[in-house]
N, C-alpha and C positions, 0 to 999 in steps of 0.2 A: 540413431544413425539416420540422413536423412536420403533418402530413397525414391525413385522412380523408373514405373514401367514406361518404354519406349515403344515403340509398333517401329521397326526395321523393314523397309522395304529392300531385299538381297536382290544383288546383281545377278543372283540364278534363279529367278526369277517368281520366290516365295516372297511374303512376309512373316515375320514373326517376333513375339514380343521379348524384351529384353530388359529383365530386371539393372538399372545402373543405381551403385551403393556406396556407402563408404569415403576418405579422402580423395577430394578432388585432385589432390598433387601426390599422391600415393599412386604407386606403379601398377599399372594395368595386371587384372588377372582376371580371367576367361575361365569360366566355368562350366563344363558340359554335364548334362544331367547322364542317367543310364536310360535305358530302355523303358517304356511302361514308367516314367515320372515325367515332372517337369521343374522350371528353373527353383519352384517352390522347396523340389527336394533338398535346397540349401539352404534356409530359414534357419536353421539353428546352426550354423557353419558362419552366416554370412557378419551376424552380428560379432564373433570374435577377431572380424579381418581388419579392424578400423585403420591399420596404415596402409590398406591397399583400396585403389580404387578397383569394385567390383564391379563383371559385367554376366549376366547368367540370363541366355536367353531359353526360351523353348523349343527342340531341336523340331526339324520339319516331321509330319506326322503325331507330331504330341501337342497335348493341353491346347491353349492356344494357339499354336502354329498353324500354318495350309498343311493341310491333308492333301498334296495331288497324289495321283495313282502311282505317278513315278520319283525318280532321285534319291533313290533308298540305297545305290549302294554305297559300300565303304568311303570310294574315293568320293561321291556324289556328295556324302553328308560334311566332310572335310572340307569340303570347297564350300558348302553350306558356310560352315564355322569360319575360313576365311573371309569370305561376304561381311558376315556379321563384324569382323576387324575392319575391313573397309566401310562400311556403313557405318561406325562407330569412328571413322577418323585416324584408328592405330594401325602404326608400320606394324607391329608386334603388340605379344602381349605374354604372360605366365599362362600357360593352360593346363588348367585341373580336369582332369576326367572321373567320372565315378561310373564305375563298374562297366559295363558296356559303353556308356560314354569315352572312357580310356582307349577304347580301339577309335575312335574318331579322333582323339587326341593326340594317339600314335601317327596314326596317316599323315593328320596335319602335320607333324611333325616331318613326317619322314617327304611328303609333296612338296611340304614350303617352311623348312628350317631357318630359312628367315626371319620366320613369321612369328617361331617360340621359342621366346626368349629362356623360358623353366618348361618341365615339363612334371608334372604330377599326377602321378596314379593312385586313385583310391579304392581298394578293391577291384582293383581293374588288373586281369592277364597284362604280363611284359614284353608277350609276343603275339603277336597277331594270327600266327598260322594255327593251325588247328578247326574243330567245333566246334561250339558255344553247348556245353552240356544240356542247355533248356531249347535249343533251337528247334527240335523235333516236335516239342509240344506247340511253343509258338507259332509254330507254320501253320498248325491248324484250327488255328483260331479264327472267327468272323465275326463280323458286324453286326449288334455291338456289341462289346466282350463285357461279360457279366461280373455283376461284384462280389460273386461269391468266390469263381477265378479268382479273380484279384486276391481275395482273403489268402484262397489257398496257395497263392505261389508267394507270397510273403513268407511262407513257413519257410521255404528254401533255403531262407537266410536267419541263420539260429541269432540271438542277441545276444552279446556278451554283458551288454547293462540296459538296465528299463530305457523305455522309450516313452514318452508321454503321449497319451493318445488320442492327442488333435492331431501329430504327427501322421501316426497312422492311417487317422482317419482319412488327409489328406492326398496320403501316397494311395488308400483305394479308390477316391475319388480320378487321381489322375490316372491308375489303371486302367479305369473305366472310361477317360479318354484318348484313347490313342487309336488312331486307326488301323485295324486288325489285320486288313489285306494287305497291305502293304510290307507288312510285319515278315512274311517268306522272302520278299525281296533284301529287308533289311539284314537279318537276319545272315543270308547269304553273304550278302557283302561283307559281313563281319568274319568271315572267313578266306579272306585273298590273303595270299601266304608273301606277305612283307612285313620284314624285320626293322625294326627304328635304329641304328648304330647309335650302341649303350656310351660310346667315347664321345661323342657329341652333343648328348643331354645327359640336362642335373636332373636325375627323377628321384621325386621321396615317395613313403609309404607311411602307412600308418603303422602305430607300434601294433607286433605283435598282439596286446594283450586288449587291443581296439578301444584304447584310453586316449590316444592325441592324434591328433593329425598333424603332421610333420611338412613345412615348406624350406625347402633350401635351394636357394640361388647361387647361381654360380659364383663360387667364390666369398660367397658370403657365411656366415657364422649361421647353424642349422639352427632352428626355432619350430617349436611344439605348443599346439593350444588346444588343453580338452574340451573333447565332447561332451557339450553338458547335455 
């Protein structure tokens, strides 16, 4: 699949780079990483999308993105994500969120409904209000955050099949880049108590038994591709 990183310079006033993949005439999908990863965490996802053109950038504060002090919150990072549509030329697009990236996904959703056309959660909460069970320890985190952290907060997340371990080795590597302080801010935002209206997006999930990732557009026939 032929592939290239872009450097985005966003109308709010970061840069950051953005993996573009897949068919060119395939319908936009927008990729948001989680927390502590970058656009890399979808290297084994990206290559089973080949009738969609991909776009996965690295959210501000991570991997290679600007690190400023601020724009950490919820609606902050959301406006980030529409940037990156503008900067990329699209009215719209499908937006995938994983896990923490899902509440950025919500927002955009719920700010600028316009903007998304699908909406997808991948291990990502369905509502935005609430805590983020890990927020307490993240908030105390600083500069720079170590890789043994990294190791151990991977445990959080039990595997239900092997993971190949460049993979991993990968996601500790981008642990280890994300800027720390800023991390209590974002963190926060991830908790403004706005709900997406479920009648107005098509959202899929993964199966239960975390064998496929499931895309389904509106009005379209549901389609599954495992994780290899």
């Amino acid at each position: 699949m032929d592939s290239r990183v872009y450097t985005l310079a966003l109308s709010t006033g970061i840069a950051v780079p953005c993996l573009v993949a897949g068919n060119p005439s395939g319908r936009p999908l927008l990729l948001l990483h989680a927390w502590g990863e970058s656009r890399r965490s979808f290297d084994r996802l990206v290559p089973l999308l080949t009738e969609f053109r991909i776009f996965a950038p690295d959210l501000r504060g991570h991997s290679d993105a600007d690190k400023p002090a601020g724009g950490y919150s919820l609606v902050e990072q959301a406006g980030d994500a529409s940037a990156v549509l503008d900067s990329l030329g699209l009215a719209s697009a499908a937006v995938l969120g994983s896990s923490s990236g899902g509440y950025v996904a919500q927002q955009l959703a719920v700010s600028g409904p316009q903007r998304v056309d699908a909406l997808i959660l991948a291990g990502a909460p369905l509502t935005l209000a609430g805590r983020p069970a890990f927020a307490d320890e993240v908030e105390t985190l600083v500069d720079p955050i170590g890789e043994e952290w990294v190791r151990q907060s991977l445990s959080w997340f039990p595997l239900v099949r092997p993971v190949p371990p460049w993979f991993v080795k990968d996601r500790i590597r981008d642990g280890t880049r994300v800027a720390a302080q800023p991390s209590g801010p974002a963190s926060k935002g991830c908790t403004a108590p706005f709900r997406p209206r479920k009648a107005e997006l098509s959202m899929a999930r993964p199966s239960s038994s975390g064998e496929a990732m499931t895309i389904c557009w509106p009005g379209a026939t549901r389609r599954s591709w495992p994780v290899g």
